[in-house]
Backbone as JSON, one array per atom type, in Angstrom:
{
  "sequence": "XXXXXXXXXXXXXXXXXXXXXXXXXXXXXXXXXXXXXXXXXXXXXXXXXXXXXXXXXXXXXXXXXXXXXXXXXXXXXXXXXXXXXXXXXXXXXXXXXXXXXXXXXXXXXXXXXXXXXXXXXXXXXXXXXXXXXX",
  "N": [[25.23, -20.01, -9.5], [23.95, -17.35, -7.81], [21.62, -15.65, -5.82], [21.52, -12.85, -6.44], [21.93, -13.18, -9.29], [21.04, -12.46, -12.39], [19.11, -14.07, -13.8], [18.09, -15.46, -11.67], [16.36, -14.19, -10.69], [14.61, -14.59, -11.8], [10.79, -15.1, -12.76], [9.49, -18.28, -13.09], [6.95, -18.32, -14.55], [7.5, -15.6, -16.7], [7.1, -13.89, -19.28], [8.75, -13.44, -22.35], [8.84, -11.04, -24.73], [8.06, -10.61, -28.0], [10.7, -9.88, -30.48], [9.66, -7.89, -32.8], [8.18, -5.83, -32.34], [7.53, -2.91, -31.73], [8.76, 0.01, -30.31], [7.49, 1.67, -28.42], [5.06, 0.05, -27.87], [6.82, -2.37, -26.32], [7.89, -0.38, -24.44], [5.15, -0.37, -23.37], [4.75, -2.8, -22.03], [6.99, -4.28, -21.21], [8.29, -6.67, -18.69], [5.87, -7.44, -17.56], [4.89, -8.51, -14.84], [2.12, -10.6, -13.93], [0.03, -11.49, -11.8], [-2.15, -14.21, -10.27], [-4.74, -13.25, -10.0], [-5.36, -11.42, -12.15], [-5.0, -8.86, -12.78], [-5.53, -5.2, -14.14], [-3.53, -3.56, -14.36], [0.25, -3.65, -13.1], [0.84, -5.22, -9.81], [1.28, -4.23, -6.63], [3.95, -5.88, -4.93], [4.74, -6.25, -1.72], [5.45, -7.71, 0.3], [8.0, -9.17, 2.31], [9.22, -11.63, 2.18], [9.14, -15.33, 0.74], [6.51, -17.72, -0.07], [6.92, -21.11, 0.07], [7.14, -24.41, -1.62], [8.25, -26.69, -0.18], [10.42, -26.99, 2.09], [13.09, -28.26, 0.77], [12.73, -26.98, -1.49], [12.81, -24.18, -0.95], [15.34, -24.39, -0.03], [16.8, -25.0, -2.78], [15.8, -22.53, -4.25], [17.65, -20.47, -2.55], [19.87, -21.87, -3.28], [20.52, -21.12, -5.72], [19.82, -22.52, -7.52], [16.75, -22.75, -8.5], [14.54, -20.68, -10.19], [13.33, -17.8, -9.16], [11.82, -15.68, -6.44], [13.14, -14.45, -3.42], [13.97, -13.24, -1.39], [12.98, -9.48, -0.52], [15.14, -7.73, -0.1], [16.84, -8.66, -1.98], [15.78, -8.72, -4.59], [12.2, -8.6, -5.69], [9.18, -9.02, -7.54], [8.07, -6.51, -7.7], [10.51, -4.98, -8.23], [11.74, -5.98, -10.27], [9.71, -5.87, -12.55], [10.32, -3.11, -12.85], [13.18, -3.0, -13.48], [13.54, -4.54, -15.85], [11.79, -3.04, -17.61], [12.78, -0.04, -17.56], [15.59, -1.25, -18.58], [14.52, -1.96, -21.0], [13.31, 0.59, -21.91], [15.99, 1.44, -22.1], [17.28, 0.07, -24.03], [18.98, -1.52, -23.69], [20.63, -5.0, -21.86], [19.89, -5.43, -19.84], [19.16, -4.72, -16.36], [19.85, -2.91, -13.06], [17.99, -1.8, -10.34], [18.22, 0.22, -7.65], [17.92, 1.26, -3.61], [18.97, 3.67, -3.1], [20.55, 6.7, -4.15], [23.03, 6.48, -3.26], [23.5, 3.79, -3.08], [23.64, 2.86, -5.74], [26.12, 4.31, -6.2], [27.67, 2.77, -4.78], [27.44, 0.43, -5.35], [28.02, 0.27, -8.3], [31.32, 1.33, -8.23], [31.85, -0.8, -6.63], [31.55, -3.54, -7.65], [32.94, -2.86, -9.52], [35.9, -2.51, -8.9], [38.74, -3.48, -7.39], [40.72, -4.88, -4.53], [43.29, -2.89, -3.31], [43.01, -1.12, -5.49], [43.15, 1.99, -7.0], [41.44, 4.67, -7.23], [40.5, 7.93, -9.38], [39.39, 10.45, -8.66], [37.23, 13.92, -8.44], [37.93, 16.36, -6.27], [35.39, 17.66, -4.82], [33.07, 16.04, -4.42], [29.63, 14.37, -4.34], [27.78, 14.11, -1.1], [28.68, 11.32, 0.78], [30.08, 10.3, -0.88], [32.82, 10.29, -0.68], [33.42, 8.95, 1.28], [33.02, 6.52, 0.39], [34.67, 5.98, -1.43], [37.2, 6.32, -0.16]],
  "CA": [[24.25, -18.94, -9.54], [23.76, -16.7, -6.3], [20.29, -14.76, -5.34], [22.03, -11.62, -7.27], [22.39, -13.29, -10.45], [19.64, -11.52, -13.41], [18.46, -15.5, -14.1], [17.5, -16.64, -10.18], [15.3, -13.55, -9.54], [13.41, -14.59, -13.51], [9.86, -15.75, -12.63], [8.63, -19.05, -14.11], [5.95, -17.72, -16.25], [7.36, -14.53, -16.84], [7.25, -14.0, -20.81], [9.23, -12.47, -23.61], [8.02, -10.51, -25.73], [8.37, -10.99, -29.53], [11.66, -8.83, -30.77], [9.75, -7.72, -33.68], [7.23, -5.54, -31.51], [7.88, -1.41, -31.65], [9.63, 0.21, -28.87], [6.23, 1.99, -27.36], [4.81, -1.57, -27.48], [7.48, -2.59, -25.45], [7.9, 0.1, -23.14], [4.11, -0.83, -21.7], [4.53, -4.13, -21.66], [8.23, -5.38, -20.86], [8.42, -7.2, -17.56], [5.08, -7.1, -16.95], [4.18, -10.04, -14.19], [0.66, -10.64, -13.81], [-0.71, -12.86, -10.85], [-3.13, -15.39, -10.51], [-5.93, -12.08, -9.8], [-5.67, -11.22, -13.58], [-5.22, -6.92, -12.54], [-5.33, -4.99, -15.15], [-2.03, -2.51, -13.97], [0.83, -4.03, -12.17], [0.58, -5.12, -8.98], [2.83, -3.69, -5.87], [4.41, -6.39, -3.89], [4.77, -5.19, -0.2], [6.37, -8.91, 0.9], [9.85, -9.01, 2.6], [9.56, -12.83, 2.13], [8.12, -15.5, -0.08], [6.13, -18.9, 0.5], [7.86, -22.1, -0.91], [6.53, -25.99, -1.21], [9.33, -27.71, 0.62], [12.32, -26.8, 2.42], [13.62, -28.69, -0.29], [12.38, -26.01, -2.68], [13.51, -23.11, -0.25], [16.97, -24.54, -0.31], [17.04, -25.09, -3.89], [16.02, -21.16, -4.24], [18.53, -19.91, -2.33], [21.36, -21.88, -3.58], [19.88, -20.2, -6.83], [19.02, -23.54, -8.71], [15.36, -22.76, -9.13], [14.46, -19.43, -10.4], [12.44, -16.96, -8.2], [11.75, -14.7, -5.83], [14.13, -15.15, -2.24], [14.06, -12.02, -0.12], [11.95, -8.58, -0.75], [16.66, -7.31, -0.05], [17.52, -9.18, -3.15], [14.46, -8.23, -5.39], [10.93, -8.98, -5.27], [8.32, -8.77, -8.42], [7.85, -5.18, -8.22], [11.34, -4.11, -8.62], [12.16, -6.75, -11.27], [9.2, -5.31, -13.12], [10.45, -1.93, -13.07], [13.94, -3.36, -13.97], [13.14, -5.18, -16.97], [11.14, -1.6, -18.27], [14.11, 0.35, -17.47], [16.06, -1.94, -19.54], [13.87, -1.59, -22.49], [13.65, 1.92, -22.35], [17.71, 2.36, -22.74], [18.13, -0.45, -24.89], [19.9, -2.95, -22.88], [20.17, -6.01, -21.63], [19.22, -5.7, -18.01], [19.56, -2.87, -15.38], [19.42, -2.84, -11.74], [17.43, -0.98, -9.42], [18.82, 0.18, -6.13], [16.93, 1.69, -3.0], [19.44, 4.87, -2.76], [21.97, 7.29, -5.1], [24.72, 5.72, -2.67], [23.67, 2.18, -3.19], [23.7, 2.7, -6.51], [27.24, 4.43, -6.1], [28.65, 1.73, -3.85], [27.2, -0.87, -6.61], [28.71, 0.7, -9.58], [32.22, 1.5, -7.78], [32.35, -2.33, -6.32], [31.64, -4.28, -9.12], [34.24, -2.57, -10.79], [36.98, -2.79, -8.29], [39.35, -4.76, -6.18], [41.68, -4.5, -3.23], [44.68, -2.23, -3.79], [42.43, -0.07, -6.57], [43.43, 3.4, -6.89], [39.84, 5.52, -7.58], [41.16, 9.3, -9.34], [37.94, 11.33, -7.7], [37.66, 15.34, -7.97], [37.04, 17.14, -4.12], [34.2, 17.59, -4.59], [31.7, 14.64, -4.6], [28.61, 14.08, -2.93], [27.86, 13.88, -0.18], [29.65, 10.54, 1.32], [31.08, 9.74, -2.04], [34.52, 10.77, -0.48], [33.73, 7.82, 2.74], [32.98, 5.18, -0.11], [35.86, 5.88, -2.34], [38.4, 6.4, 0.49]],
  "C": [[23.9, -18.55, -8.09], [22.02, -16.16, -6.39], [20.6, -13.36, -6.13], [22.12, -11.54, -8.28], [20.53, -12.91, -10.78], [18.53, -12.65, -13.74], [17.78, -15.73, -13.09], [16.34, -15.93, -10.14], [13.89, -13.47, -11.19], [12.01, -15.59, -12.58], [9.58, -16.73, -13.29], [8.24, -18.93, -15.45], [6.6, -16.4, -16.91], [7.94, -14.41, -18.69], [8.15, -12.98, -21.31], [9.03, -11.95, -24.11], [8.83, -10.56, -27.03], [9.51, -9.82, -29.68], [10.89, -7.95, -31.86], [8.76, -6.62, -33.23], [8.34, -3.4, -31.34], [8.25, -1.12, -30.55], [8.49, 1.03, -28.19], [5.88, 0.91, -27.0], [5.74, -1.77, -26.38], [7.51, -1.87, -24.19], [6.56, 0.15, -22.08], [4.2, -2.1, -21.54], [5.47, -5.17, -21.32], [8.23, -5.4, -19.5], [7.33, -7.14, -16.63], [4.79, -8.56, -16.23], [2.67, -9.57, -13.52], [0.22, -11.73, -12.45], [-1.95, -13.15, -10.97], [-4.86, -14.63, -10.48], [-5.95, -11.78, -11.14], [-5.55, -9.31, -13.68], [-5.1, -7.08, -13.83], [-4.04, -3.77, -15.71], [-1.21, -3.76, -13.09], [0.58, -3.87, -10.28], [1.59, -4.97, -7.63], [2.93, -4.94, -5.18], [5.03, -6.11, -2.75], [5.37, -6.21, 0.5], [7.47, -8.57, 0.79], [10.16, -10.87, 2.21], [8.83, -13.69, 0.9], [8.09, -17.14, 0.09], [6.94, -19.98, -0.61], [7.03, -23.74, -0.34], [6.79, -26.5, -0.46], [10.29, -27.04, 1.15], [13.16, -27.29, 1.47], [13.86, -27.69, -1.37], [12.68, -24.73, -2.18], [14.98, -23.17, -0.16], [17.4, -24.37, -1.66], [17.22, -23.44, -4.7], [16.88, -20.55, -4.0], [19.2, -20.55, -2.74], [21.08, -21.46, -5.3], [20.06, -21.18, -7.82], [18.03, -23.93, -9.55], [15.05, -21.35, -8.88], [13.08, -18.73, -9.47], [12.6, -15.94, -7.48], [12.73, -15.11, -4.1], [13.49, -14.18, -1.1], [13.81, -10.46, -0.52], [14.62, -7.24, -0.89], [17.15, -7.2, -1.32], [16.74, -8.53, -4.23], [13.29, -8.88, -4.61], [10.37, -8.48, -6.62], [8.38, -7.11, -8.74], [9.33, -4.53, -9.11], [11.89, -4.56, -10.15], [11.26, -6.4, -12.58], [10.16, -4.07, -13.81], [12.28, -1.98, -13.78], [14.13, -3.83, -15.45], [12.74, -3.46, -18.44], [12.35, -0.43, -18.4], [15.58, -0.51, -18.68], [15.98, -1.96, -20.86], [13.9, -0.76, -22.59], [15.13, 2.24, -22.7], [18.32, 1.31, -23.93], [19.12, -1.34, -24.45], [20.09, -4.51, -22.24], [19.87, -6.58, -20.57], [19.65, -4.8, -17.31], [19.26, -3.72, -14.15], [19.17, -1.73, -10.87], [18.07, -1.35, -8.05], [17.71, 1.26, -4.85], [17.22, 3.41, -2.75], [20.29, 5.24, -4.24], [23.07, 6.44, -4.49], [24.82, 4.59, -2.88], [24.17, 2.36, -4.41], [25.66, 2.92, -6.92], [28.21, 3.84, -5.94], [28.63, 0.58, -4.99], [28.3, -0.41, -7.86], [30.57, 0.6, -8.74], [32.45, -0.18, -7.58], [32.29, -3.17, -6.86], [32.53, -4.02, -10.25], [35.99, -2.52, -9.87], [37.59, -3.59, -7.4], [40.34, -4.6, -5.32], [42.76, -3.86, -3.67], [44.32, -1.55, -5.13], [42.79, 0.99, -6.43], [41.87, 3.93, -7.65], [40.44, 7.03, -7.81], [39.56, 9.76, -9.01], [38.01, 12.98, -8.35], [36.89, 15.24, -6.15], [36.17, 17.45, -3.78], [33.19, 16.7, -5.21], [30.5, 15.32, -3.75], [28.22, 13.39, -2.08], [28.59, 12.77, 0.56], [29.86, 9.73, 0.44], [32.37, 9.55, -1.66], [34.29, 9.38, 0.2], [33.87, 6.81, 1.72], [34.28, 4.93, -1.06], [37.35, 5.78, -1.25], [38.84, 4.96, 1.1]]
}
């Protein structure tokens, strides 16, 4: 398990919700993490980093043995929120949020290919669709 996998970046507490639960239900309330303040909306996380017991328990994180939060890069609470909700709204079984159209581009494209790939394209893409495919 890496820092990328859908399991490492699962919170602890972070609950399920019952399957049997209507799809409005769901869409306010899937992946909602709550902290130890009790809000009553989600709360933004603005950390690039995140505190840990031990070096022991910072190693263990990153070699993605104990589930959490790593690096604000990888995820962080907020996005994993908004991931989770996204998810429920299409009916799936997990999504990922990216920070750009191109990340998202480069993601989709590289997860699906491998050295000596041929990519058929039309000529017109956008914008530096052509640089990532070429």
């Amino acid at each position: 398990m890496t820092p990328f996998d859908r399991e490492s970046r699962r919170m602890p507490d972070q609950k399920t919700l019952p399957p049997d639960l209507r799809l409005e239900t769901r869409l306010v309330h899937e992946g909602t993490l709550r902290s130890q303040f009790g809000e009553a909306s989600e709360a933004l996380f603005l950390t690039q980093g995140h505190v840990y017991a031990s070096a022991e328990a910072c190693e263990a994180r990153f070699a993605g043995e104990e589930p959490g939060f790593i690096y604000a890069r990888f995820s962080n609470p907020t996005v994993a929120m908004f991931e989770r909700r996204m998810a429920a709204l299409e009916g799936a079984e997990a999504a990922r949020a990216t920070a750009s159209g191109m990340a998202a581009v480069t993601a989709a494209l590289v997860g699906q290919l491998r050295a000596g790939d041929h990519v058929v394209a039309a000529r017109a893409l956008f914008g530096a669709c052509c640089y990532v495919i070429e």
